[in-house]
Wavefront OBJ file of the C-alpha trace (Angstrom):
o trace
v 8.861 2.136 16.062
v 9.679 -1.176 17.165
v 9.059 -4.327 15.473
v 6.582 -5.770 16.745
v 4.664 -2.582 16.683
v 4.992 -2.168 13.357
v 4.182 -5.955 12.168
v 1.134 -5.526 14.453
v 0.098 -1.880 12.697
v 0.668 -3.900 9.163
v -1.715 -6.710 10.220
v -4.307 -4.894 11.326
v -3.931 -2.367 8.223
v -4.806 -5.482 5.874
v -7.551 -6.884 8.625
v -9.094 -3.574 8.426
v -8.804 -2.938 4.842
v -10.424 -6.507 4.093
v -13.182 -5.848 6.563
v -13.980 -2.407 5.188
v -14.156 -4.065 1.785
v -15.788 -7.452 2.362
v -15.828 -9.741 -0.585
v -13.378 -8.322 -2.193
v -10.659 -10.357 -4.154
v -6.880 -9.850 -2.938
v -4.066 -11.665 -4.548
v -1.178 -12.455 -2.317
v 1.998 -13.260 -3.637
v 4.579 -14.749 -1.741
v 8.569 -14.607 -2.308
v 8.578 -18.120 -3.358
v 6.351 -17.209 -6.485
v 3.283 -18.944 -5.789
v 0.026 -16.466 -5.986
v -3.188 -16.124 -4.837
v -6.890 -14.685 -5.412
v -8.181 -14.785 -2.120
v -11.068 -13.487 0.606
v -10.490 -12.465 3.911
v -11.861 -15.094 5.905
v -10.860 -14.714 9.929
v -7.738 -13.274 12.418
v -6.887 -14.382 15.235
v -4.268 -14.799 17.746
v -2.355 -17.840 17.921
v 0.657 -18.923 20.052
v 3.449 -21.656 20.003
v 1.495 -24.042 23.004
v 4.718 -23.017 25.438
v 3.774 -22.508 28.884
v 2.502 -18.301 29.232
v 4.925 -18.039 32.504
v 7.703 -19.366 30.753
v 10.236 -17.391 28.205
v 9.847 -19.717 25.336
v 6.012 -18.715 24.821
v 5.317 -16.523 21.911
v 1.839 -15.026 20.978
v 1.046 -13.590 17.078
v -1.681 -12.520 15.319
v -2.345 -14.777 11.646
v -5.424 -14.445 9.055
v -6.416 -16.796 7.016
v -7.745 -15.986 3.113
v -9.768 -18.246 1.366
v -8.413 -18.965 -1.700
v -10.677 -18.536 -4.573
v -7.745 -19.468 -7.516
v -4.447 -20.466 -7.121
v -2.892 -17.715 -10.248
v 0.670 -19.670 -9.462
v 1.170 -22.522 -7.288
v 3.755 -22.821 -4.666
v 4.849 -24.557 -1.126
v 2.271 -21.699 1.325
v -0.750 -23.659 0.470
v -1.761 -26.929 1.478
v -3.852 -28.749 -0.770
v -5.923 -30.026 1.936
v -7.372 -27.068 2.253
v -8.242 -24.031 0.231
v -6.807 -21.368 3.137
v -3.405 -19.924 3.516
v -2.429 -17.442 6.427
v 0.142 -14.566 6.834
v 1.331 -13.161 10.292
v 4.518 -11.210 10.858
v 6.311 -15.150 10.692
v 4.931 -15.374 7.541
v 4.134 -12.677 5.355
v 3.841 -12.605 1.667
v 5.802 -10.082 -0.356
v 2.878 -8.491 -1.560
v -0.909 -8.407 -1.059
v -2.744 -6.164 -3.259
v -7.002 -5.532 -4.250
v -7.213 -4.828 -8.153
v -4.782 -1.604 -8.351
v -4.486 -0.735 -4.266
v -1.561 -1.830 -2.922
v -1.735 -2.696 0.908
v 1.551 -4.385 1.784
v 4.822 -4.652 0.117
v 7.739 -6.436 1.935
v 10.771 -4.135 2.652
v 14.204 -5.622 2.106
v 14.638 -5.310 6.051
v 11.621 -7.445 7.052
l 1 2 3 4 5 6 7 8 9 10 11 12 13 14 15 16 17 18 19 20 21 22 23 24 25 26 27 28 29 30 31 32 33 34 35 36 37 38 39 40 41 42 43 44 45 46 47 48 49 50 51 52 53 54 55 56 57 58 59 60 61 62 63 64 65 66 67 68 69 70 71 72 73 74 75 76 77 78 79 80 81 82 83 84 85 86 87 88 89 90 91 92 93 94 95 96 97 98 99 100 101 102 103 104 105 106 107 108 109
């Protein structure tokens, strides 16, 4: 499976998992330490504003959680707002609902 494939299949496992169980409280933990209780709150695709024809543009998917408590702060929130967002540029190294586990980081990613 190729990369992109597989970042895709992981984003849509945790989109579908969080619309299946709306409401519901995941904590997302990122490498640097910081940690989240959050709610899924929208996905969408996004891109880097390059021209579509050219071979600079780039198109991803991100969702954004809305965080409920910040368990350990850290640099992927801004304190502007109470949202942070994953794609495959930016994932956490874990996201997890009470005991289920739906994403660990491999060492490879």
């Amino acid at each position: 499976m190729n990369t992109a494939n597989r970042s895709e299949d992981i984003m849509a496992s945790i989109e579908n998992y969080s619309l299946d169980h709306l409401g519901a409280e995941l904590t997302i933990t990122f490498p640097q330490g910081d940690i989240y209780k959050c709610r899924y709150a929208n996905g969408e695709w996004i891109d880097n504003d390059e021209d579509p024809g050219t071979s600079s543009y780039e198109e991803w998917y991100e969702i954004d959680f809305r965080v409920i408590q910040v368990l350990q702060s850290g640099p992927n929130i801004n304190p502007e707002f109470d949202y942070i967002t994953i794609s495959e540029k930016h994932m956490p190294s874990e996201i997890k609902c009470d005991e289920t586990i739906l994403y660990v980081k491999d060492e490879d990613q």
